[in-house]
N, CA and C atoms as an extended XYZ file, in Angstrom:
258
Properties=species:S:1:pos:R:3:atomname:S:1:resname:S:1:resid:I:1 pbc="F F F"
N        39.250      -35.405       -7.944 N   UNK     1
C        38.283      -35.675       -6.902 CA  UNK     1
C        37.018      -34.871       -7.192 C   UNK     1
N        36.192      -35.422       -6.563 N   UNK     2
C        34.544      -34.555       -6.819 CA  UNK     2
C        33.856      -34.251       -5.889 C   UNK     2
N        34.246      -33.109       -5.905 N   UNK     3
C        33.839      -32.513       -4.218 CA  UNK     3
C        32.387      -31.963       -4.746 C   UNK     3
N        31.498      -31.771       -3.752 N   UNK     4
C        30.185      -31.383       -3.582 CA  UNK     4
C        29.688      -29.791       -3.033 C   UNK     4
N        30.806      -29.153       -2.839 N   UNK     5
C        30.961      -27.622       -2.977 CA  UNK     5
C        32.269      -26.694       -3.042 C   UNK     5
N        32.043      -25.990       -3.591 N   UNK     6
C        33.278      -25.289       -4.040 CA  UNK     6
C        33.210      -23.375       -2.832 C   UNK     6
N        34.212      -23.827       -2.288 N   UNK     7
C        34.167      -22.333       -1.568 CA  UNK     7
C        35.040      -20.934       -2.093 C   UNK     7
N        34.241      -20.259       -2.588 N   UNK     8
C        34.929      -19.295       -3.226 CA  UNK     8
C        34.957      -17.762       -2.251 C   UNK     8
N        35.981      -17.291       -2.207 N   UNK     9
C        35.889      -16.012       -0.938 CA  UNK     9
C        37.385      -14.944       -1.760 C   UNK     9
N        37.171      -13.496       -1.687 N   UNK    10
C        38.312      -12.954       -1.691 CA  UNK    10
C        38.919      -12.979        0.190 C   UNK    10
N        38.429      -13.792        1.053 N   UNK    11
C        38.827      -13.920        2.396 CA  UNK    11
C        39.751      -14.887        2.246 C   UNK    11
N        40.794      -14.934        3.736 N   UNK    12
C        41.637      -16.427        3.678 CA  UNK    12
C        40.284      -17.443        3.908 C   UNK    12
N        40.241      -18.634        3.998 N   UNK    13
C        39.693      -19.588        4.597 CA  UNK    13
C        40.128      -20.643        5.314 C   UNK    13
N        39.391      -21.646        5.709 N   UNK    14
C        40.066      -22.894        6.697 CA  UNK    14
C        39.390      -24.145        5.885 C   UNK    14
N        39.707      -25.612        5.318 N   UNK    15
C        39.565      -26.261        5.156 CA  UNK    15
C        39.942      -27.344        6.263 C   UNK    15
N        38.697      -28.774        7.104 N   UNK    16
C        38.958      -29.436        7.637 CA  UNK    16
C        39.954      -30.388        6.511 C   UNK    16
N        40.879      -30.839        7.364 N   UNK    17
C        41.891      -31.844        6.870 CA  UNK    17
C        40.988      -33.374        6.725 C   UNK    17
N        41.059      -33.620        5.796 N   UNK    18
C        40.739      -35.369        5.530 CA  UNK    18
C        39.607      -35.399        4.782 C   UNK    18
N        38.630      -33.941        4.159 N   UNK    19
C        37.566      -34.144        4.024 CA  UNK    19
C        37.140      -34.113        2.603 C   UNK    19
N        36.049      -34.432        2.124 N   UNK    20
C        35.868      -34.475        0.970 CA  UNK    20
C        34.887      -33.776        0.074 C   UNK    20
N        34.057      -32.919        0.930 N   UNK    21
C        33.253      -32.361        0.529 CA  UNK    21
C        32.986      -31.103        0.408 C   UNK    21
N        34.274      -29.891        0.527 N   UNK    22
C        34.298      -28.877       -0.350 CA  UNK    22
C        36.052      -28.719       -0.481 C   UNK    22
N        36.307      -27.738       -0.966 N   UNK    23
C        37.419      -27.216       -2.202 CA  UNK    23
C        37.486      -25.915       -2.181 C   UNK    23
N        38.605      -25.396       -1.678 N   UNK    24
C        38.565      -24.271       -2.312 CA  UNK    24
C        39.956      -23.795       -3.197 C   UNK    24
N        39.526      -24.056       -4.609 N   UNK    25
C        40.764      -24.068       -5.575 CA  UNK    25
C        41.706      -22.233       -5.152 C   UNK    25
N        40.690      -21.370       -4.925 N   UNK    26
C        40.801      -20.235       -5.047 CA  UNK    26
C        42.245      -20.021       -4.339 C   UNK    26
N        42.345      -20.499       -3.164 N   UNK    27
C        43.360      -20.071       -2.110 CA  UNK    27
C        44.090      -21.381       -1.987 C   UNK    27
N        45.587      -20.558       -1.437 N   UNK    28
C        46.940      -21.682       -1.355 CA  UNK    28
C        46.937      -21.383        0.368 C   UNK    28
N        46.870      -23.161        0.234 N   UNK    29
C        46.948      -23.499        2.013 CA  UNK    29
C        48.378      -23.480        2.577 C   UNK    29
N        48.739      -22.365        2.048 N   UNK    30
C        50.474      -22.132        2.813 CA  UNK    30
C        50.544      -22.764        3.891 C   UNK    30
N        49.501      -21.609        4.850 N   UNK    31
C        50.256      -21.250        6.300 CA  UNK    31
C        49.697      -22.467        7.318 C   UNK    31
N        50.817      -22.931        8.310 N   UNK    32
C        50.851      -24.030        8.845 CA  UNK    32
C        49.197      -24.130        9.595 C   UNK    32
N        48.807      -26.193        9.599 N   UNK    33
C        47.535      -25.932       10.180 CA  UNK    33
C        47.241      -25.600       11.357 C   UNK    33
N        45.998      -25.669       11.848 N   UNK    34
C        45.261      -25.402       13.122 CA  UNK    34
C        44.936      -26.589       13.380 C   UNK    34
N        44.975      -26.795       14.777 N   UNK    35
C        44.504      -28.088       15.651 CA  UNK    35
C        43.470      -27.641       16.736 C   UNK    35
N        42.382      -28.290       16.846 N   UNK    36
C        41.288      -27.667       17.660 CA  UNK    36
C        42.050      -28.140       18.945 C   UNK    36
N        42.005      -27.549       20.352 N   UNK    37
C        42.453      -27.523       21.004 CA  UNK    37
C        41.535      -28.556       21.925 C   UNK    37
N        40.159      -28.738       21.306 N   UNK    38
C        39.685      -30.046       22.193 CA  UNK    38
C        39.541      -31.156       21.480 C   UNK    38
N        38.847      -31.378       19.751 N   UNK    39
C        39.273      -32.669       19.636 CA  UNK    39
C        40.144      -32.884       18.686 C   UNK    39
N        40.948      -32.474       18.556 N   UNK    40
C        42.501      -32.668       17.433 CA  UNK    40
C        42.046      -32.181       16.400 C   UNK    40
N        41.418      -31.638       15.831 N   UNK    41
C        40.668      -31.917       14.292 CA  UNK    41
C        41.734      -30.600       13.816 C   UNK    41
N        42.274      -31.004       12.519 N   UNK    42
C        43.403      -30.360       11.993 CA  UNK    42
C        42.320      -29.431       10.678 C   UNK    42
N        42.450      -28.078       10.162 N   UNK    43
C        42.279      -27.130        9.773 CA  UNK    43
C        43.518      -26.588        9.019 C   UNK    43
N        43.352      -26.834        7.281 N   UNK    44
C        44.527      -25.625        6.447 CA  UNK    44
C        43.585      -24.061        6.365 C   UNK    44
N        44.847      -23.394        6.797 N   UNK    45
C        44.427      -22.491        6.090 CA  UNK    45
C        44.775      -21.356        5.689 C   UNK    45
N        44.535      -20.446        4.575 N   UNK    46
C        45.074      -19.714        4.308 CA  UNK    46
C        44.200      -18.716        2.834 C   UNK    46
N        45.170      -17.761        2.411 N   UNK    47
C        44.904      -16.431        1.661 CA  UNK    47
C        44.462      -16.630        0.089 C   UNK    47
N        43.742      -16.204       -0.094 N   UNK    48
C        43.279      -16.114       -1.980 CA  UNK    48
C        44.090      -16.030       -2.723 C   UNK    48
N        44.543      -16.450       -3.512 N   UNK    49
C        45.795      -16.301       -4.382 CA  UNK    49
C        45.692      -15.217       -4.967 C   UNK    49
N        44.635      -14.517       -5.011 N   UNK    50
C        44.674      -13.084       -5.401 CA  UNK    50
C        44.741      -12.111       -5.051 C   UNK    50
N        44.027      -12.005       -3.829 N   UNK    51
C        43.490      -11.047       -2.649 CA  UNK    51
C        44.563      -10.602       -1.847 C   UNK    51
N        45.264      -11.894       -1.169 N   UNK    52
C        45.979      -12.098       -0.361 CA  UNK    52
C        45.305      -11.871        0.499 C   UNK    52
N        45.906      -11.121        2.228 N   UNK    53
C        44.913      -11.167        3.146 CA  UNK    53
C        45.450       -9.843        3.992 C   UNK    53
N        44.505       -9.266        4.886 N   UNK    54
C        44.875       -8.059        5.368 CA  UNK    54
C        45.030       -8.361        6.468 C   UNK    54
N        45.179       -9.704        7.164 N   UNK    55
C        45.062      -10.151        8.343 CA  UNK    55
C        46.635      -11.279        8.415 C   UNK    55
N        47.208      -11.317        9.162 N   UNK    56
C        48.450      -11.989        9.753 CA  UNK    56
C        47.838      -13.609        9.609 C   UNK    56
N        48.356      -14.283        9.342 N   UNK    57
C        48.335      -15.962        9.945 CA  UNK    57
C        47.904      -16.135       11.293 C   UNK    57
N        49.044      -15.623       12.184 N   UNK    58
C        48.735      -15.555       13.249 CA  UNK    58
C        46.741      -15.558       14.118 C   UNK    58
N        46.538      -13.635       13.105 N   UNK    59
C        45.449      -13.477       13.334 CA  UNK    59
C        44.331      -14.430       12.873 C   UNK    59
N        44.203      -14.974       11.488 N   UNK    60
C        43.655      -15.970       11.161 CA  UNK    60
C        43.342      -17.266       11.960 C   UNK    60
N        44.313      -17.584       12.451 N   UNK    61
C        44.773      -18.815       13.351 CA  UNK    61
C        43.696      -18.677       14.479 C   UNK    61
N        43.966      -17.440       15.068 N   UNK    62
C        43.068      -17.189       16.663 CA  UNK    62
C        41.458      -16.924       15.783 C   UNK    62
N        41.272      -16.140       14.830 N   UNK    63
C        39.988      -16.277       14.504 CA  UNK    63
C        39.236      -17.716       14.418 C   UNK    63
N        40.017      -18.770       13.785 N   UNK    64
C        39.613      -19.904       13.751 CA  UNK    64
C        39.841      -20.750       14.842 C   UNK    64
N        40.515      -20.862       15.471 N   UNK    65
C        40.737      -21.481       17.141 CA  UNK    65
C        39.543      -20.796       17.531 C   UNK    65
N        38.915      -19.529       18.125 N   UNK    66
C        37.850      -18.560       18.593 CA  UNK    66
C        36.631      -19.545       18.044 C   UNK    66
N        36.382      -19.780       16.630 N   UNK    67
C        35.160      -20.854       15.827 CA  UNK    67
C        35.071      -22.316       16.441 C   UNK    67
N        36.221      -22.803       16.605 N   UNK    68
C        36.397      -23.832       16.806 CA  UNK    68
C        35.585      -24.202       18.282 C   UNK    68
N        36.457      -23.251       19.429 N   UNK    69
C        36.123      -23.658       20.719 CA  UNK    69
C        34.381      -23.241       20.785 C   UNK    69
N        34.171      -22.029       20.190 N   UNK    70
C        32.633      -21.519       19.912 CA  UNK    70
C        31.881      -22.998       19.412 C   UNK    70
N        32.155      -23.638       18.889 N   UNK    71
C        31.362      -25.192       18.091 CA  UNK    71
C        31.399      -25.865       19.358 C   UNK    71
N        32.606      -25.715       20.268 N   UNK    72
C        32.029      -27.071       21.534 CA  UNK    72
C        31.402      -26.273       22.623 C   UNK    72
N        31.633      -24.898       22.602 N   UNK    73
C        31.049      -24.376       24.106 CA  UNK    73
C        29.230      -24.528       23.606 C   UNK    73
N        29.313      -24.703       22.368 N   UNK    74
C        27.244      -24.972       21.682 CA  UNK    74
C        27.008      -26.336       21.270 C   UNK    74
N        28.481      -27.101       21.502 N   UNK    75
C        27.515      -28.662       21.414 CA  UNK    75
C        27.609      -29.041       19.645 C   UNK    75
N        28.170      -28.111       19.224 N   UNK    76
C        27.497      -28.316       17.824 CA  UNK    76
C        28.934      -28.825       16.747 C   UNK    76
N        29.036      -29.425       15.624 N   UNK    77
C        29.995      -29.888       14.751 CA  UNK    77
C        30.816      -29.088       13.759 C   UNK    77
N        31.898      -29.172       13.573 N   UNK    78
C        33.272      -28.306       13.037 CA  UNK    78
C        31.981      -28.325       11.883 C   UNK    78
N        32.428      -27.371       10.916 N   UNK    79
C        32.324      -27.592        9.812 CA  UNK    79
C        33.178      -27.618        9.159 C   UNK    79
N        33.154      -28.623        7.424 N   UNK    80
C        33.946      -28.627        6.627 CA  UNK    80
C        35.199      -27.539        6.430 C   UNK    80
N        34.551      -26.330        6.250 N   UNK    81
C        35.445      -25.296        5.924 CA  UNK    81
C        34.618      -23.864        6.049 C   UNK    81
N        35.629      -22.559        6.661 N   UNK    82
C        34.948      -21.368        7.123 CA  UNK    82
C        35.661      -20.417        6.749 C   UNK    82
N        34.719      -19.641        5.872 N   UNK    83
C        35.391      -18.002        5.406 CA  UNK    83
C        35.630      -17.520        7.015 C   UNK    83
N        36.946      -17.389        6.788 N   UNK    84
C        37.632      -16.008        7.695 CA  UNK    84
C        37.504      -14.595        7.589 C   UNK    84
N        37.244      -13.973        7.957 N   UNK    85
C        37.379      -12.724        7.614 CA  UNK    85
C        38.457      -11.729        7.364 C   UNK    85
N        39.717      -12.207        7.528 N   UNK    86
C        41.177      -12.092        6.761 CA  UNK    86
C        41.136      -10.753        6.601 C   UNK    86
């Protein structure tokens, strides 16, 4: 596939599910996804295959749920995919 950006982070990250326009080879999307709690939109995500992460799944999870609901309380659109701070 030919994605149009490549996200590189020693952070975990979140990739939207279905999308096509970034990648991040770097990290394995183990840990189970995220579902935005207002419009379904499903989120992998997970740790650098190198780095790993200093942060729980768990914690990851609520950081990105926290982004998520932050995008509708401003009106504004998920993005593709978001360094966590892990």
């Amino acid at each position: 596939m030919n994605y149009k950006a490549k996200l590189t982070s020693p952070n975990p990250v979140a990739i939207r599910k279905g999308q096509t326009e970034t990648h991040s080879p770097d990290h394995d999307h183990v840990w189970k996804p995220v579902t935005c709690t207002v419009c379904q939109a499903e989120f992998f995500i997970g740790p650098n295959r190198i780095y790993g992460s200093s942060s729980t799944e768990g914690e990851c999870a609520a950081e990105l749920q926290a982004l998520l609901a932050d995008d509708h309380q401003h009106d504004r659109t998920h993005h593709d995919s978001s360094n966590l701070r892990g």
